[in-house]
C-alpha positions in Angstrom: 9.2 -19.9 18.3 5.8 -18.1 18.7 3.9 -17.9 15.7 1.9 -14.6 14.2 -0.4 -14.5 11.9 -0.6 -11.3 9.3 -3.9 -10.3 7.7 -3.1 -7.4 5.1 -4.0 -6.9 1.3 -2.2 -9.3 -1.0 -3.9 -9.6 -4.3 -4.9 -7.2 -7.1 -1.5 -7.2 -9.3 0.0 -3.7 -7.5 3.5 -3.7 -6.4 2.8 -1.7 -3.2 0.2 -4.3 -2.2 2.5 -7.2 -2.7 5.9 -5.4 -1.2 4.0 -4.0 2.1 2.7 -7.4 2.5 6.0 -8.7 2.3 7.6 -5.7 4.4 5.3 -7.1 6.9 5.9 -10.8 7.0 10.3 -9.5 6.9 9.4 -7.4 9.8 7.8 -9.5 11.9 10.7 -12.0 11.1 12.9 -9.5 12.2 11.5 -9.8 16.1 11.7 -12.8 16.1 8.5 -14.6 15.1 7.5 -17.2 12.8 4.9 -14.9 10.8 2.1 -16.1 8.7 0.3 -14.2 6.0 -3.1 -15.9 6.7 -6.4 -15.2 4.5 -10.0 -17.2 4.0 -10.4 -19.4 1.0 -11.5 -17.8 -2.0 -12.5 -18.8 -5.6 -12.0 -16.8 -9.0 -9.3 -15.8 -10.9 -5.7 -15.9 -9.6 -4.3 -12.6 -7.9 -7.9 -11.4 -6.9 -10.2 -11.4 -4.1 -13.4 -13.8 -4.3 -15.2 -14.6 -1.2 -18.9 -15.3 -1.8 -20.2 -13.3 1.4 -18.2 -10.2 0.1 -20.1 -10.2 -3.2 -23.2 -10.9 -2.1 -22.5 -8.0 0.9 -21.4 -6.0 -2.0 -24.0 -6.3 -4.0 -27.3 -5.9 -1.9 -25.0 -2.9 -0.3 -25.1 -1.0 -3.3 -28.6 -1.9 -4.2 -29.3 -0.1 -0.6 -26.8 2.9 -1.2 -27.2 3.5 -4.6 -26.6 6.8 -4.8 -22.8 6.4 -3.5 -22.5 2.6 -5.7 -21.2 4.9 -8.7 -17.8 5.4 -6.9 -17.5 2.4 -5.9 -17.6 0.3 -9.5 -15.5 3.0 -11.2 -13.3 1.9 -8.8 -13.2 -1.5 -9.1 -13.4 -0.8 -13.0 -10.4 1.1 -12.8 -8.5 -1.3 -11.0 -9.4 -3.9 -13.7 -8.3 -1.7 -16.2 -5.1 -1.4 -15.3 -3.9 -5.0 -15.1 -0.6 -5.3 -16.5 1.0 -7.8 -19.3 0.4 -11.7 -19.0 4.1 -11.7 -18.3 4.3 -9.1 -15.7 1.1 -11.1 -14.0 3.3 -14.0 -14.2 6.0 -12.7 -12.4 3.6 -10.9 -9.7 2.2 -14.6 -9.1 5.7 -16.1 -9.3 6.7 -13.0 -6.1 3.1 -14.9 -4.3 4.4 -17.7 -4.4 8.6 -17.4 -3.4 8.1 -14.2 -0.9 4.3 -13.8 0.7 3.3 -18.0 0.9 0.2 -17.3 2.0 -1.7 -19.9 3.8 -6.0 -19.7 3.3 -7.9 -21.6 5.5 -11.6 -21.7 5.7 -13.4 -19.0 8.4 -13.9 -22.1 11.3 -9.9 -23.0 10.8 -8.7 -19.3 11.0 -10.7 -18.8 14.1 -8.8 -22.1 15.1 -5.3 -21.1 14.3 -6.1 -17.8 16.3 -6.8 -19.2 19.3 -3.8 -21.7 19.1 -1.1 -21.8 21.5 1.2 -21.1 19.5 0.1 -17.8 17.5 1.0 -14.7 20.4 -0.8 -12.1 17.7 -3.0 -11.8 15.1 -2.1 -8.0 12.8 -4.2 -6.4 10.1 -1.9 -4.0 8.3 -0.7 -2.2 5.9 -2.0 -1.0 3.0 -5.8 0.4 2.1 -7.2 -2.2 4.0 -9.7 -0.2 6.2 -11.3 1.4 2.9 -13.4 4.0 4.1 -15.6 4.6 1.3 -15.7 0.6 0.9 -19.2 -1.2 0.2 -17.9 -4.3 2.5 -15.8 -2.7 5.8 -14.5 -6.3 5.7 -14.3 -8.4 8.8 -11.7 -10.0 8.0 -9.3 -7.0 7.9 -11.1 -5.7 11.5 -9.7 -9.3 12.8 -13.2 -10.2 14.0 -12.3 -14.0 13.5 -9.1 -13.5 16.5 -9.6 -13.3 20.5 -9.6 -9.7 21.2 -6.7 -10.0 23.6 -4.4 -11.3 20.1 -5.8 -8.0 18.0 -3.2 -5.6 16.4 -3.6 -3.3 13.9 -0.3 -1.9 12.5 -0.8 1.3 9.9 -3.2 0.1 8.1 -4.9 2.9 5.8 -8.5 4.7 5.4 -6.9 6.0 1.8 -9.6 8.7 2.5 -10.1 11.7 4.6 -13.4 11.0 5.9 -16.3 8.0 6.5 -19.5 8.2 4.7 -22.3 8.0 6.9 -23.2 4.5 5.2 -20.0 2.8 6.9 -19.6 5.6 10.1 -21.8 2.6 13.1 -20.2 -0.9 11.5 -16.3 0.8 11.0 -16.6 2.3 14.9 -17.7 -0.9 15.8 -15.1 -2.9 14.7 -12.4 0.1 15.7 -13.5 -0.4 18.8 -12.8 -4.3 18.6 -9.3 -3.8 18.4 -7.6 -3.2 21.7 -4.1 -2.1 19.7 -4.7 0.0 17.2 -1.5 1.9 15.0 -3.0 3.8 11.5 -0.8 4.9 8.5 -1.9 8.6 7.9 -2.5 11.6 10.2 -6.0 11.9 8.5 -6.9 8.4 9.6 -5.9 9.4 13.4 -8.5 12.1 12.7 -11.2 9.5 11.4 -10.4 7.2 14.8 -10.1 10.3 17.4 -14.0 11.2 15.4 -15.4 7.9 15.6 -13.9 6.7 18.8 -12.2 8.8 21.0 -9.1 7.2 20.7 -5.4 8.7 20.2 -3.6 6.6 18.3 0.0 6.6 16.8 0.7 6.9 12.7 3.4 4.7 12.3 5.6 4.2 8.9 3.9 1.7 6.0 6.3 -1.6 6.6 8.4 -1.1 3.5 10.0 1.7 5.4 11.3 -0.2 8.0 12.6 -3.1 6.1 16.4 -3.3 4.4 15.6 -3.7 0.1 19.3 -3.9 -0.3 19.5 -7.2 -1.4 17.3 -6.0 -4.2 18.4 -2.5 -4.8 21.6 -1.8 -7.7 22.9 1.0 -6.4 24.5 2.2 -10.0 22.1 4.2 -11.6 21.4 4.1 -15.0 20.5 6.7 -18.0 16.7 6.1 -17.8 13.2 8.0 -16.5 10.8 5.5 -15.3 7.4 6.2 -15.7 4.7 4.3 -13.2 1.7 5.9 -13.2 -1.8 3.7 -11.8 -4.4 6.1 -13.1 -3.9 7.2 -16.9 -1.8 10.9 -16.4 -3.6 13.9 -17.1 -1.9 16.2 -20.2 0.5 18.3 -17.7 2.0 15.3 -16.2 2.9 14.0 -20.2 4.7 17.5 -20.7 6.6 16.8 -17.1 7.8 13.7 -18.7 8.8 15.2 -21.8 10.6 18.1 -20.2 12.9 15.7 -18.2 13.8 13.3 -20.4 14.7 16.4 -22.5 16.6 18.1 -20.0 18.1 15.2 -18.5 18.7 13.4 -21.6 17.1 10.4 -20.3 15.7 7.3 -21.9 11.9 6.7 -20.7 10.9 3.1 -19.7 7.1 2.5 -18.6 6.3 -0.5 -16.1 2.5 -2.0 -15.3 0.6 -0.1 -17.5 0.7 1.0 -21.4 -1.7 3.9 -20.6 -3.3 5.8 -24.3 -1.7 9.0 -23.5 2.1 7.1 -23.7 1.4 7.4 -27.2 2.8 11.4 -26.6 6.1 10.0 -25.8 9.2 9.9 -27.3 10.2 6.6 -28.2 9.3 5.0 -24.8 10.0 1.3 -23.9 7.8 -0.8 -21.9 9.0 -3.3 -19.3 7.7 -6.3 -17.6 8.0 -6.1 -14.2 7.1 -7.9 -11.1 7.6 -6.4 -7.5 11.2 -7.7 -7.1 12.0 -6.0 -10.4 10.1 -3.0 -9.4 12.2 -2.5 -6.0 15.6 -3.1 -8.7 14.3 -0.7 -11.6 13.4 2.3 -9.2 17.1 1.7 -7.8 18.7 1.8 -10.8 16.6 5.1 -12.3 18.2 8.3 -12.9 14.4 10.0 -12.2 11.3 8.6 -11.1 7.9 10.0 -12.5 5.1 8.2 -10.3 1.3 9.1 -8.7 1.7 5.8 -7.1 2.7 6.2 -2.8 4.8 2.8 -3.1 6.4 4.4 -5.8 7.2 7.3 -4.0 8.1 5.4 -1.0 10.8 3.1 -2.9 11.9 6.2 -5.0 13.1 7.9 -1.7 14.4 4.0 0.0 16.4 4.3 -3.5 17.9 7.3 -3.6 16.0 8.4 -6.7 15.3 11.3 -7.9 11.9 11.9 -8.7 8.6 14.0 -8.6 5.0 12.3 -7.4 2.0 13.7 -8.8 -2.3 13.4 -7.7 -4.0 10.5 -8.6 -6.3 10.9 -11.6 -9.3 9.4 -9.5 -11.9 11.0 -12.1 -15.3 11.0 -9.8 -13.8 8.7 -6.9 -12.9 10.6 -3.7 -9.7 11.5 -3.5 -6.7 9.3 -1.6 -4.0 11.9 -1.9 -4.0 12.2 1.9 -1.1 9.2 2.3 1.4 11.0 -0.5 1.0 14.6 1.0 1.6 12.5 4.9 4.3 10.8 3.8 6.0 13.7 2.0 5.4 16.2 4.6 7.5 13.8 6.8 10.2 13.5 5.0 10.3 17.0 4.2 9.8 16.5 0.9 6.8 18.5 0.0 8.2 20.4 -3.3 8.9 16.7 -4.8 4.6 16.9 -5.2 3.7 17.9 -8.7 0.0 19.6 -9.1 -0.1 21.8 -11.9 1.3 22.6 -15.3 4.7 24.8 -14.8 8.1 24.8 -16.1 10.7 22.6 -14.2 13.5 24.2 -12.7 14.4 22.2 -10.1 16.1 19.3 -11.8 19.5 20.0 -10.3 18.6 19.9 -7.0 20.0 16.8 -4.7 17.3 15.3 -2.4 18.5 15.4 0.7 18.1 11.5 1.0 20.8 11.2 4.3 18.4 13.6 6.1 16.4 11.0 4.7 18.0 8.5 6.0 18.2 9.9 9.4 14.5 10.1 9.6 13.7 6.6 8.8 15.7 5.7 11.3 13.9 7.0 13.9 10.6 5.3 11.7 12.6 1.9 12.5 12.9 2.7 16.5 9.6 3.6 16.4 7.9 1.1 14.3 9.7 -1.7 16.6 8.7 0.1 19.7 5.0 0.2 19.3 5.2 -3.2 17.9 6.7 -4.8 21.0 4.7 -3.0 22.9 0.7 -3.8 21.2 3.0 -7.5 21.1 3.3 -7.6 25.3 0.0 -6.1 25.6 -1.5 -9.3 24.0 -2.8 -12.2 26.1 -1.0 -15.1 26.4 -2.2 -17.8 25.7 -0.2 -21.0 26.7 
């Protein structure tokens, strides 16, 4: 059985990271390859990324671009910020460990296993991988380290609308590295068409073209949960009020205790990992979330739910994935951006037009990938 080898985002305690890296690894099982989630050593504390090069990249990066460093450390600030309960972490690493077994390998012995026999592809994908605004347009996420004939990128995300000048030369250089290149969001076709001159396809993130029902409980209980990665601006507490209220639902809150919870009525907090994530959005009456995996897993669930913008505070933007993925699915009124009264609470999602949709995602997803797959050299 041919071997590939997957290099996508896996760290960082966020259920969308963890399940599209998964989603990934399931798909490529699916076509029938022994797939790999494959990463260079690093050191540091478990569940995050440490590679000595990156920091010291990093840091003299920032010294150089000062002027656009305050974005960046809010954002790593934020994501610090928002780690969730030693028990929750636990059951993240305990996911790492039974579902994404990733093998790390030092930068000589990937570049080795690349070139093997026995690996037909090497794919970067999903998730914010490609970071436009990043400090460290990492390498290792361009597939530098692979042959160029083994390169594959499958919808792997910007999370942005646009490059900063800083990162426009080394990003269209490494684009241009990769003969087989798929993105995630119709803004980052934009980005490649500007940089590159290259059409490319937007295909679905992997946990849309995977079957969760193994994980999914398909009776749904008397609850609202509440997943929300930046800390939810005032209207979004009233949304969660109002439907609770009207719905007469009990709120639960998973990853993050954020202050303003403190509003709520008599909310419980849940550990959760991202099998347990997949199971509680199943299981949910209604679905309050700024989060896109959330979104995503609220519609593969058939909950109801409303999405909302990202409090990013000074950091750009990275709306541009919700608003593509709701647009496709038609689901554009499910987008919540202002304060209003709800009166929409009754209404069914249409989730087998839905249905019908993903689908096609599937036949598409599995078409591009056997074709970037055939376009690869051989190398026997």
């Amino acid at each position: 059985m041919d071997k590939v080898g997957i290099v996508t985002a896996h760290t960082g305690y966020n259920y969308g990271t963890y399940l599209q890296a998964y989603a990934m690894k399931k798909f490529m099982n699916q076509l029938g390859f022994d797939s790999r989630i494959i990463w260079q050593k690093s050191f540091g504390p478990k569940g995050r990324d440490f590679r000595l090069k990156k920091l010291i990249v990093m840091t003299l990066r920032m010294a150089i671009n000062y002027k656009y460093s305050g974005g960046a450390i809010q954002g790593y600030t934020r994501n610090f910020a928002a780690e969730p309960s030693e028990e929750s972490k636990k059951m993240f690493d305990e996911f790492s460990t039974d579902y994404l077994a990733v093998e790390e390998y030092s930068l000589h012995s990937l570049k080795k296993f690349a070139r093997s026999n026995e690996v037909k592809a090497v794919i970067c994908g999903s998730d914010q991988i490609w970071s436009a605004a990043s400090m460290y347009p990492d390498p290792l996420y361009y597939l530098r380290f692979a042959p160029l004939g083994k390169r594959i990128a499958y919808a792997p995300s910007f999370g942005k609308s646009n490059i900063p000048d800083y990162n426009k030369k080394r990003i269209s250089k490494f684009l241009n590295g990769i003969p087989n290149i798929s993105i995630r969001e119709t803004a980052g076709a934009q980005i490649i068409k500007d940089l590159i001159g290259k059409d490319v396809e937007v295909m679905p993130d992997p946990t849309m073209i995977v079957d969760w029902s193994n994980w999914q409980n398909n009776k749904k209980e008397d609850y609202l949960l509440v997943y929300f990665l930046d800390e939810p601006q005032e209207y979004v507490i009233s949304d969660i009020k109002q439907v609770a209220s009207k719905l007469n639902l009990k709120i639960k809150v998973i990853l993050s205790e954020h202050k303003v919870y403190s509003d709520l009525p008599n909310y419980e907090f849940v550990d959760a990992g991202p099998k347990e994530f997949v199971e509680m959005i199943s299981k949910a009456r209604f679905m309050c979330t700024d989060s896109f995996h959330g979104t995503i897993f609220s519609i593969l669930g058939k909950t109801n739910f409303f999405t909302y913008p990202r409090n990013y505070g000074k950091v750009q933007s990275q709306n541009s994935r919700i608003e593509t993925l709701l647009s496709h699915y038609d689901l554009e009124d499910r987008l919540r951006s202002e304060c209003s009264d709800i009166d929409n609470l009754d209404e069914d999602i249409p989730f087998v037009k839905c249905e019908a949709i993903r689908a096609q995602d599937v036949e598409k997803a599995t078409a591009y990938m056997n074709n970037a797959l055939d376009a690869c050299l051989m190398v026997k």
